[in-house]
Backbone as CSV, one residue per row, in Angstrom:
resi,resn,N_x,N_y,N_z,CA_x,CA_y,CA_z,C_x,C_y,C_z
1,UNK,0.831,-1.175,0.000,0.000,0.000,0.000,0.884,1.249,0.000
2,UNK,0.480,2.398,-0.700,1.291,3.332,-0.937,1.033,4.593,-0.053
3,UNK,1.558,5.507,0.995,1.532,6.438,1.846,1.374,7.377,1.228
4,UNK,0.019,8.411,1.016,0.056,9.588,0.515,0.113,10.453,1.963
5,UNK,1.192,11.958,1.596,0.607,12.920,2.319,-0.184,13.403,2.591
6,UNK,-0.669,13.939,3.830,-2.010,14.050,4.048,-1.930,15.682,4.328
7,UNK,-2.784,16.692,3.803,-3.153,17.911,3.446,-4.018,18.657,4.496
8,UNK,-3.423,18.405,5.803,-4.402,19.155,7.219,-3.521,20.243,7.649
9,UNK,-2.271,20.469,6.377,-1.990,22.025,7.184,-2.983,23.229,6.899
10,UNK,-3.786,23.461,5.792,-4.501,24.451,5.812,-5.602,24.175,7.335
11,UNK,-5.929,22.788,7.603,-6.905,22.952,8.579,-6.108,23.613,10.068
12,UNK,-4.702,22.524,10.282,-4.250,23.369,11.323,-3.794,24.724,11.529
13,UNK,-3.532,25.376,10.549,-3.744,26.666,10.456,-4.416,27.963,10.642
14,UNK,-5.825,27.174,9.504,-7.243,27.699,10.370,-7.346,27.927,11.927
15,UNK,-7.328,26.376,12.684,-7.889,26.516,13.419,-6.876,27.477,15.045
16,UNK,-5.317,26.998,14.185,-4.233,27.758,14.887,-4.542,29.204,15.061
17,UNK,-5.081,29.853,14.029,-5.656,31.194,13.837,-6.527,31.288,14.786
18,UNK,-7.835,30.727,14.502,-9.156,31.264,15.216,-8.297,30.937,17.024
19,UNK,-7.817,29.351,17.410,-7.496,29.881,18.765,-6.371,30.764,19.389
20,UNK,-5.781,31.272,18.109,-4.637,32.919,19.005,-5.720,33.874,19.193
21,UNK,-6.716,34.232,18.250,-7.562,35.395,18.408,-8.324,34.756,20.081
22,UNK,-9.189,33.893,20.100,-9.578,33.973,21.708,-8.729,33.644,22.634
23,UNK,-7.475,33.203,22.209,-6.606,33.232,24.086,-6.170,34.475,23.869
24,UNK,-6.328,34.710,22.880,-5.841,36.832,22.815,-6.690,37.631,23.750
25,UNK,-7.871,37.760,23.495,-8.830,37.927,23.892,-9.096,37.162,25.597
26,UNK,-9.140,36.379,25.312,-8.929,35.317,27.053,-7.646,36.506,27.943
27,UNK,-6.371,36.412,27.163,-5.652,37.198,27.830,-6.145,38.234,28.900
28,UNK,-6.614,39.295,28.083,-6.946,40.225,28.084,-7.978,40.808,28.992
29,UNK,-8.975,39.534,28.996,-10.273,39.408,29.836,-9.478,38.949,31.217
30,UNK,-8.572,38.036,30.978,-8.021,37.533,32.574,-7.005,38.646,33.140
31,UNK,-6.633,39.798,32.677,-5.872,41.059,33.409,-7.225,41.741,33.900
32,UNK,-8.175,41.940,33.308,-9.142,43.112,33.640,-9.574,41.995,34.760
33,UNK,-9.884,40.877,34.999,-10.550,40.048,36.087,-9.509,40.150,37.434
34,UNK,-8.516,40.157,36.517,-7.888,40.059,38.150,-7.704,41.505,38.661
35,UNK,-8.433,42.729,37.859,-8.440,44.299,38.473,-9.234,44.940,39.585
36,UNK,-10.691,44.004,38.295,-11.863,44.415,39.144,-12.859,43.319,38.114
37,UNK,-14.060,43.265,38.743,-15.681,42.479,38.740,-15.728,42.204,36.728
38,UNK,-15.691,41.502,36.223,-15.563,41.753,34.860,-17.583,42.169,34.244
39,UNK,-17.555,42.648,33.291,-19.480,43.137,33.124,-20.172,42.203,32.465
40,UNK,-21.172,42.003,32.335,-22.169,41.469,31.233,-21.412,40.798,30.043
41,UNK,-21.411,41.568,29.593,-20.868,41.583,28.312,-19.253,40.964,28.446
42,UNK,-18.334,41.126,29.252,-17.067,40.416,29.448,-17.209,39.188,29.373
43,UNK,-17.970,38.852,30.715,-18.323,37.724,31.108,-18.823,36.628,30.111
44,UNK,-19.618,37.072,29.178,-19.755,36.256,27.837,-19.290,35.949,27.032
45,UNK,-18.210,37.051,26.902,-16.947,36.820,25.839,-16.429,35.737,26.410
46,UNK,-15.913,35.815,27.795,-15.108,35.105,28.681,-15.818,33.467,28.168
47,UNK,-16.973,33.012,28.348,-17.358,32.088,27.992,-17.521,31.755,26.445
48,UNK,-17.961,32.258,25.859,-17.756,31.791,24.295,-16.051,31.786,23.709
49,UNK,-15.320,32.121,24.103,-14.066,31.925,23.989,-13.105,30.611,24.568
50,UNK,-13.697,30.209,25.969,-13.304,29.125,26.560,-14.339,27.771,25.657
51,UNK,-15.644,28.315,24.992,-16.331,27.371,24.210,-15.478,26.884,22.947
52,UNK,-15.028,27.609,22.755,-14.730,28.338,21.389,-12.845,27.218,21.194
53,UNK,-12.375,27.271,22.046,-11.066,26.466,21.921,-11.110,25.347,22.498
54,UNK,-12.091,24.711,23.417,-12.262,23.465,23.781,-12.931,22.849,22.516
55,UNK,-14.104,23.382,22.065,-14.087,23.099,20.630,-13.481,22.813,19.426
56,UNK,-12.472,23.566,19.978,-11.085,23.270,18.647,-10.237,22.167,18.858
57,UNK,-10.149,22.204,20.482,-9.698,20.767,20.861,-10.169,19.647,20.400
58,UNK,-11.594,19.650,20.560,-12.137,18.646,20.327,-12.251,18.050,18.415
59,UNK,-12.494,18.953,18.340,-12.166,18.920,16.557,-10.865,18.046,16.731
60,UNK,-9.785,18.802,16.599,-8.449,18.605,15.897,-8.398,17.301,16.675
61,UNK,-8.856,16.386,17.950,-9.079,15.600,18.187,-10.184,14.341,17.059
62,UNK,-10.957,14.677,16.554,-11.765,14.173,16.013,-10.653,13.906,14.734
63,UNK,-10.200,14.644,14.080,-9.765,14.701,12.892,-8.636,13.883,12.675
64,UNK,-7.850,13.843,13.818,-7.340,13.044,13.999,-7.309,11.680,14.206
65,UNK,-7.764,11.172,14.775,-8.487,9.801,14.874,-8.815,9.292,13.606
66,UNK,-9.559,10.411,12.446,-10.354,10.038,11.302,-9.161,10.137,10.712
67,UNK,-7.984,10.300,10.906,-6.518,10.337,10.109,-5.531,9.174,10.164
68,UNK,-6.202,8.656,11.771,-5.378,7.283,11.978,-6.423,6.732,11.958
69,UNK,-7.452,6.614,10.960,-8.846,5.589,10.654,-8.713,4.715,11.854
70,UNK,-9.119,5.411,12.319,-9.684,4.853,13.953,-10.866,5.488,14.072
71,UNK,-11.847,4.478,15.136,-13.130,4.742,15.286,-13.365,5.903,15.943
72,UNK,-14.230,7.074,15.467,-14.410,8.326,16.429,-15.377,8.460,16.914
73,UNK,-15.450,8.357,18.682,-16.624,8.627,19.486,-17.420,9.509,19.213
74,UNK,-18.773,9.137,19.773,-19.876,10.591,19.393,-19.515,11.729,20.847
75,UNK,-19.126,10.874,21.999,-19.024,12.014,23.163,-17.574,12.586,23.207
76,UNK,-17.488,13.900,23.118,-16.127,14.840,22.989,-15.107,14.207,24.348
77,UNK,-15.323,13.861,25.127,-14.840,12.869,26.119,-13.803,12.056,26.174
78,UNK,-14.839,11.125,24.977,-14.094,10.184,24.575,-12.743,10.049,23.536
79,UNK,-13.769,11.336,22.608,-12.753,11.591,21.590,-11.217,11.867,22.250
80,UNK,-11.416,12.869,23.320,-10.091,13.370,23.556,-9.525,12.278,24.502
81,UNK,-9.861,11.540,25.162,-9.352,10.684,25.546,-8.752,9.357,24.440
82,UNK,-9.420,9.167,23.519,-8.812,8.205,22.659,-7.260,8.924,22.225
83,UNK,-7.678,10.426,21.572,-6.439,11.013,21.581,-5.304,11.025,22.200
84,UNK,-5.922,10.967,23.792,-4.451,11.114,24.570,-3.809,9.565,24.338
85,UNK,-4.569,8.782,24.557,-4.158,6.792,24.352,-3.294,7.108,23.292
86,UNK,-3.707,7.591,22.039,-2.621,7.075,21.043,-1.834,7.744,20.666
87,UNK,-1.824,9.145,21.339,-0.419,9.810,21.184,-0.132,10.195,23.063
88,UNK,-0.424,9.003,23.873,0.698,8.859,24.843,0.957,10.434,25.309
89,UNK,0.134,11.007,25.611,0.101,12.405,26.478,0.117,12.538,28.105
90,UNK,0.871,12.995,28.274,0.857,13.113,30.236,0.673,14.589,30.172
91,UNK,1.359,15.745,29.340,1.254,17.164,29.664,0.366,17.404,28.933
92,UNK,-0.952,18.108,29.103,-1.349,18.112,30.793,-2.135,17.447,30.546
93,UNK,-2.560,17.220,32.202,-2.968,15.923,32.657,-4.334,15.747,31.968
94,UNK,-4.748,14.559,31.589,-5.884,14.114,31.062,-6.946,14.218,31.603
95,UNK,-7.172,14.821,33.323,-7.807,15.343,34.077,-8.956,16.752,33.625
96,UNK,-7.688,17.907,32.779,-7.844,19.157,32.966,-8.587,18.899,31.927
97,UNK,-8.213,18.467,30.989,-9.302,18.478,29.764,-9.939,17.733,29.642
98,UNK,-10.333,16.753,30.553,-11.734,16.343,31.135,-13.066,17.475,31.983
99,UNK,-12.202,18.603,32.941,-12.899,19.702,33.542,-12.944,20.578,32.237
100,UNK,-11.677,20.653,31.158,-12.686,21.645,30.156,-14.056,21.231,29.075
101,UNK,-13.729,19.855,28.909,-14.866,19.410,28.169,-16.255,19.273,29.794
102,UNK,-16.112,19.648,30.328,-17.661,19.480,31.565,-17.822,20.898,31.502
103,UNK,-16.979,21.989,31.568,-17.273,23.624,31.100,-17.913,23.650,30.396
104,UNK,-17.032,23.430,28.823,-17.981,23.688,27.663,-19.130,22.802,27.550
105,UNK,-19.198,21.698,28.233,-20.898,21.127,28.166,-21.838,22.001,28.849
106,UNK,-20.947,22.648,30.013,-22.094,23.185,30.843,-22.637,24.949,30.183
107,UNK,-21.434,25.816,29.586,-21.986,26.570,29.069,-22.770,26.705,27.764
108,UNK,-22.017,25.358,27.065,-23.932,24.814,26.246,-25.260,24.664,26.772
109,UNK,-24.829,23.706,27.225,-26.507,23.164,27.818,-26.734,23.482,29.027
110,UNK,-26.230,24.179,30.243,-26.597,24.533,31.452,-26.179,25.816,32.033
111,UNK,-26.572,26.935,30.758,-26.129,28.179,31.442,-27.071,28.843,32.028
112,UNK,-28.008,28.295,32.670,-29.042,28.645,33.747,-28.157,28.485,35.106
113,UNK,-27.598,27.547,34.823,-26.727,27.325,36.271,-25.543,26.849,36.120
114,UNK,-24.690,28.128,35.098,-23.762,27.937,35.057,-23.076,28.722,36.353
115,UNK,-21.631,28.054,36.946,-20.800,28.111,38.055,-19.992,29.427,37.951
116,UNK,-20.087,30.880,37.558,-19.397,31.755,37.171,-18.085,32.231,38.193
117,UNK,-18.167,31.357,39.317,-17.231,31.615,40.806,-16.108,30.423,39.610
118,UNK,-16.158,29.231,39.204,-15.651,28.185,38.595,-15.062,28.569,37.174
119,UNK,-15.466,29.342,36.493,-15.275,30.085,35.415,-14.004,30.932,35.533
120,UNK,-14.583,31.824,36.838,-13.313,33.373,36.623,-11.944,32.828,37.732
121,UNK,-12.054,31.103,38.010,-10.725,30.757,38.563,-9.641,30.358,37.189
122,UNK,-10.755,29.997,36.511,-9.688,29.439,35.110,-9.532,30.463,34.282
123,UNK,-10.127,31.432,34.238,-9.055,32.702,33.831,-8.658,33.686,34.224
124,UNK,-8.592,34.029,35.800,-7.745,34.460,36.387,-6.298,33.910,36.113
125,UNK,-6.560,32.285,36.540,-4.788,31.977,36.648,-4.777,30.997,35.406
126,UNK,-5.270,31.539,34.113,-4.929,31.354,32.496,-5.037,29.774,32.843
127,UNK,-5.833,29.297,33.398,-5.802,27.911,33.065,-6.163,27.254,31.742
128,UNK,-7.097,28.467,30.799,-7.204,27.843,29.578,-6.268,27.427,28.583
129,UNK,-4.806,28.031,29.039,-3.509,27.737,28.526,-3.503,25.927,28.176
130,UNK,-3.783,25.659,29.427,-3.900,23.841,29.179,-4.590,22.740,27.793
131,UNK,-5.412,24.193,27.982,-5.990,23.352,26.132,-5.704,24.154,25.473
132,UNK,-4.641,24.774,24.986,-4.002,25.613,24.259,-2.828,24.378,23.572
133,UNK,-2.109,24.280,25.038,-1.086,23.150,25.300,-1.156,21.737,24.260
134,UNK,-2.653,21.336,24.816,-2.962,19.684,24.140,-3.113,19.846,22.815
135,UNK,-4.277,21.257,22.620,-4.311,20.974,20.719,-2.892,21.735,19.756
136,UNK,-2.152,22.124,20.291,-1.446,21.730,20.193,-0.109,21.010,19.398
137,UNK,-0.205,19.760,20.662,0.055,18.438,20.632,-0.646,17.844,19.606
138,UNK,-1.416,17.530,19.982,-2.296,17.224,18.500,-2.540,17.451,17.078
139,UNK,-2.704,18.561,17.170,-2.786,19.095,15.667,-1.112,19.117,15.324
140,UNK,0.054,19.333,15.828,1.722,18.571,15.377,1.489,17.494,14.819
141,UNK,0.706,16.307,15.338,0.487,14.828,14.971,-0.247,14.658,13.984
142,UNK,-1.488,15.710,14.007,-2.081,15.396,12.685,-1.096,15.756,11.577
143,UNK,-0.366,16.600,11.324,0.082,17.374,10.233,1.124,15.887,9.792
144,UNK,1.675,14.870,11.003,2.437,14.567,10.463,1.571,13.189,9.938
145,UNK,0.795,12.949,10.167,0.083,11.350,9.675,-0.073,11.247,7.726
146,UNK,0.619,10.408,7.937,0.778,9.585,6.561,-1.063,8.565,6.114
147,UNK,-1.919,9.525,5.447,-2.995,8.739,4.796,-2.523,7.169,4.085
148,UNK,-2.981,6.344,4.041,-3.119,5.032,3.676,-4.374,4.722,2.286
């Protein structure tokens, strides 16, 4: 069987793009939080931005998998956990991006009671850096997978 290159730098690129603009933005929101009370309107950014790159995680997770034709879960969970199995990830811990995929579930589907005390700890002290970190990791691996 013959190894073609596989053509996911325009995707990692893309998506390299869209997440500098919200940890840009994340930045930015986590200096004014740690000043004073962030408003309405912060506060939402603050969340569609932490949506917004766990999402990307989860993608470049998905895409991957579908690169090493391996089976891809329907729960984002799983996906990123299959991810970490086959590219053997310890930094960071498989923990944290387990608490960011329960965020972004919860500011989908449960922002009636979403935890906003739980929110402004992870960007006060830039914890969204951590899934900054993994995709990453990931999207390096996709770029390098050899299609079959």
């Amino acid at each position: 069987m013959q190894k073609i290159s596989n053509n996911f730098e325009p995707y990692v690129l893309a998506i390299t793009e869209q997440m500098e603009q919200h940890l840009s933005g994340l930045s930015e929101l986590s200096d004014l939080a740690n000043k004073r009370p962030l408003t309405f309107n912060e506060r939402s950014a603050t969340e569609r931005s932490l949506q917004v790159i766990v999402e990307t995680a989860i993608g470049c997770s998905r895409h991957y998998l579908k690169a090493r034709n391996k089976p891809v879960p329907a729960e984002a969970r799983a996906t990123v956990e299959r991810a970490y199995e086959l590219l053997s990830i310890v930094d960071p811990d498989i923990n944290d991006m387990r608490g960011a995929i329960g965020m972004r579930n919860a500011i989908i589907h449960d922002y009636l009671n979403l935890d906003w005390g739980k929110i402004e700890i992870i960007l006060k002290q830039k914890k969204y850096l951590l899934i900054k970190k993994y995709t990453l990791k990931v999207s390096a691996a996709l770029k390098t997978v050899d299609l079959v």
